[in-house]
N, C-alpha and C positions, 0 to 999 in steps of 0.2 A: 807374915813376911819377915817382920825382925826373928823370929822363933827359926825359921829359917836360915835365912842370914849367919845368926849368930848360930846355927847347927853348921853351918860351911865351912866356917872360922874356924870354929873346935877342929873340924875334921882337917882341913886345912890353913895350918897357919901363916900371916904375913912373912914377907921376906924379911921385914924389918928382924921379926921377931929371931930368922934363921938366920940369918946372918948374924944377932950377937950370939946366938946358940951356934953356933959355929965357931964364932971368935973365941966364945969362951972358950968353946969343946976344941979346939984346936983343928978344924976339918981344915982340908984346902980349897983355896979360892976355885979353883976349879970345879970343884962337886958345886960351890953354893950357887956360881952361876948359873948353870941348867937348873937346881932344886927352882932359881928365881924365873927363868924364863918358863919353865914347866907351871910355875904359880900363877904368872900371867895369866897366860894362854887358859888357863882355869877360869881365872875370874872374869878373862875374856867372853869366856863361854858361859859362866852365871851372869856375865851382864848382861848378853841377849837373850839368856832366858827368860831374866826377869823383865826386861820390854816384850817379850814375847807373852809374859802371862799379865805385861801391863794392859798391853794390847786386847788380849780376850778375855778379860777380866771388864773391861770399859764394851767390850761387845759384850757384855754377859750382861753388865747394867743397861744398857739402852734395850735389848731385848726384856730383861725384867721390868723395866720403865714401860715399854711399849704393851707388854702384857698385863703390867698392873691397867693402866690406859684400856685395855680392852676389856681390862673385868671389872671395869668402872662402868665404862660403856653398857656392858651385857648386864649390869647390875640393873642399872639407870632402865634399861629396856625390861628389865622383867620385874621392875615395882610399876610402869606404865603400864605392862602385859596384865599386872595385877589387878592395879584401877579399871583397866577397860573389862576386865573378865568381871569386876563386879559390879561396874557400870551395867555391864549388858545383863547381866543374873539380877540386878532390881529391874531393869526395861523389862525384861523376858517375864519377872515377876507382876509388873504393873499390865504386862498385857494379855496373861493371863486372866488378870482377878478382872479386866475390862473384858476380854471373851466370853467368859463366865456371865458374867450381867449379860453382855448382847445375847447373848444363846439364851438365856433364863427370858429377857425379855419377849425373843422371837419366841420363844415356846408358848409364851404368856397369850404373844397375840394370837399365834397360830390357836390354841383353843377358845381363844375367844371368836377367832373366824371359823374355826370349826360349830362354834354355839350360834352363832349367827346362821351358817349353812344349814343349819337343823332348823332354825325358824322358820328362814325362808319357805324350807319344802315342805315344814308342816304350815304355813299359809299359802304357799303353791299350792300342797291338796286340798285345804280346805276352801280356797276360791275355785278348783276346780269342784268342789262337792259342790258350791254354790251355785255353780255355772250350769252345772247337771241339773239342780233342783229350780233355779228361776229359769233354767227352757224346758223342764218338765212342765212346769206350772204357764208359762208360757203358750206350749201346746196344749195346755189342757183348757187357758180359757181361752185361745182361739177357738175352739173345737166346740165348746160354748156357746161362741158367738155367734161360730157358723151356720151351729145346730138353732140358735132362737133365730138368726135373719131369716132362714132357710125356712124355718117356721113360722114367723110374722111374714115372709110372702106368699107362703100356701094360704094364711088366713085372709089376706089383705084381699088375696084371686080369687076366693071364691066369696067373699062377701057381696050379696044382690043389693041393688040399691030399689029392687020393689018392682022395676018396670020391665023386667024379665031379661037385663042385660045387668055383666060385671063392668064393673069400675074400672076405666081404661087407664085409671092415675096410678094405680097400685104397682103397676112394673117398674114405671118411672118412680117414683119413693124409694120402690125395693133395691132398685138399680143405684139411686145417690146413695142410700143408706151403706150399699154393700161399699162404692167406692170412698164413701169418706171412711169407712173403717179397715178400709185398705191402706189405705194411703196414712194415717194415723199408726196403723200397724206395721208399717214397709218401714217409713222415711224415720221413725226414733231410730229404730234396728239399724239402718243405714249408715245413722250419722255417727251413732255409736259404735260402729263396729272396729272404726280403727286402732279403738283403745283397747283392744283385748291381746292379749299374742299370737301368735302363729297358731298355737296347736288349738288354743280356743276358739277362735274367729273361724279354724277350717271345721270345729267340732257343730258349731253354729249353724254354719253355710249348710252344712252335710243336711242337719239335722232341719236345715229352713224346707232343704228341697223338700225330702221326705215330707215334710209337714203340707207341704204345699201338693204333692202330690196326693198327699190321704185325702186334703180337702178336698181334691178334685174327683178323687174314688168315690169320696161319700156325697157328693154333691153328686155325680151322675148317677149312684146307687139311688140314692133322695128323689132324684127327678124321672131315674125309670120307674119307682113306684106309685107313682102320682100317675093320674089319669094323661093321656096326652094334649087335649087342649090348654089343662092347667100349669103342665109342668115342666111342659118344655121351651116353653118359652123364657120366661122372666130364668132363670138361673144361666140358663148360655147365654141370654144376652147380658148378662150380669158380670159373665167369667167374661166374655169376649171384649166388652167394656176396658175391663180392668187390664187384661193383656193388651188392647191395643193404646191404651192413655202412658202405662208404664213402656211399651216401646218406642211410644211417639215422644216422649221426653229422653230417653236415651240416644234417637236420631237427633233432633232438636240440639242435644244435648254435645254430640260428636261434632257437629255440623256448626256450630259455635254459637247457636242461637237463643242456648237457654243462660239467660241471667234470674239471678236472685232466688234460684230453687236448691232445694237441699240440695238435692245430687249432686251440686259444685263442691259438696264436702267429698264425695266421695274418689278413691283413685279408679286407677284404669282396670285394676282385677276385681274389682267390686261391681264394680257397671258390667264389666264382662261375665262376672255372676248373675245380675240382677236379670242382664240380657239373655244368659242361656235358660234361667228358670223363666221366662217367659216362654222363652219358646218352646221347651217343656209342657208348659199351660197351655200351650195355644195348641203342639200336638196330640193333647191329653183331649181337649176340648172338641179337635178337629177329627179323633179315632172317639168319641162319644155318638151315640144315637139321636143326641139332639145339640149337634155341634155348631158351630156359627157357619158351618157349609151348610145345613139343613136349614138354618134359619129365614125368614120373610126377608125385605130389604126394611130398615128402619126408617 
């Protein structure tokens, strides 16, 4: 602004100045007059220029004020913007390398339930091989046992005691014999059976009736080859025995009368088993040639 200034002055000089340049120079008071009000009205006019460039000049500082102010601000905001960017780049970090582990872990478990699964169904099969081979062996020594009772009562009926009659005890024998090993042979099966699974306990069942029907094929094949006084007697009343003690305990049993017998172990599709393969027996017994319709009264 003085660079200024003093550029004015050069160009234009004080009245003071023209007027002794004047005095000297010998002008007339006339010309110096106007040269002076002409000077004024000059400086006139650089005076409000220069409150005019005072003026925007002081609006040019408060705008750069206000601007520095905002790149303060905007500075302040992007070293925060910078913390949280690396705040979040170690969290993002940290949760990663924590993913990593759970994922590593879940894989860990997941093959160890995978080696577990493999156990199981290699002892799933190998209890069902078990299951196969002790009701093989199962039916093998019932079928045993059938075949010796079946056979100590053919011997027991034709044994003569000398006075030209048989032994009227021997049915009766043959008859408890056969029911205690009925009953020894039903009620374990029974009480065990609830501890098997589904697919076993029905493999069982299936496998009871068949068994129960073969006995009753070979016992009626056993008793047509036998003479008829000897052989039809003692075995149907033997079957017919055993069908009607196992249905009178199941009535008994419905009817709320039976205390302290296994069967209390048993549930309601069990009984409802035990009760259909009676009746099985009984029509097996009842379509035989020497069935408990054909039999004497006892």
């Amino acid at each position: 602004m003085l660079k200024f200034v003093r550029k004015q002055d050069q160009e234009h000089p004080s009245p003071s100045a023209s007027v002794t340049s004047s005095v000297t120079t010998g002008i007339p008071t006339a010309n110096g007059g106007r040269l002076t009000i002409e000077q004024n009205r000059q400086l006139q006019s650089l005076v409000n220029e220069l409150r005019a460039l005072k003026e925007q000049n002081q609006r040019l500082l408060d705008d750069n004020q206000e601007l520095r102010d905002l790149c303060c601000f905007l500075d302040d905001d992007r070293q925060k913007g910078r913390k949280l960017a690396r705040e979040w780049q170690r969290f993002g970090r940290y949760t990663a390398s924590v993913m990593r582990q759970e994922v590593a872990a879940y894989q860990n478990k997941l093959r160890q339930l995978d080696d577990k699964q493999q156990e199981l169904i290699t002892d799933n099969l190998e209890l069902k091989e078990l299951c196969l081979y002790l009701d093989e062996e199962r039916a093998h020594v019932a079928a045993n046992a059938l075949c010796a009772s079946c056979g100590a009562a053919t011997r027991n009926a034709l044994r003569d005691d000398g006075d030209g009659s048989s032994s009227s005890t021997n049915a009766d024998e043959t008859i408890t014999a056969l029911r205690n090993y009925a009953e020894q042979r039903q009620l374990p099966d029974l009480r065990n059976a609830h501890t098997l699974n589904d697919q076993t306990l029905q493999y069982v069942r299936t496998h009871t009736q068949q068994d129960i029907s073969q006995a009753v094929a070979a016992a009626a094949a056993a008793a047509a080859a036998l003479p008829e006084p000897i052989s039809g007697r003692p075995e149907a009343v033997v079957r017919a025995l055993q069908v009607l003690e196992v249905r009178e305990q199941l009535e008994r049993d419905r009817l709320g009368n039976l205390a302290g017998c296994a069967l209390d172990q048993m549930d309601d599709g069990e009984k409802a088993l035990v009760r259909e393969m009676c009746n099985v027996v009984w029509r097996k017994l009842e379509g035989s040639p020497h069935g408990p319709t054909a039999l004497e009264p006892l």
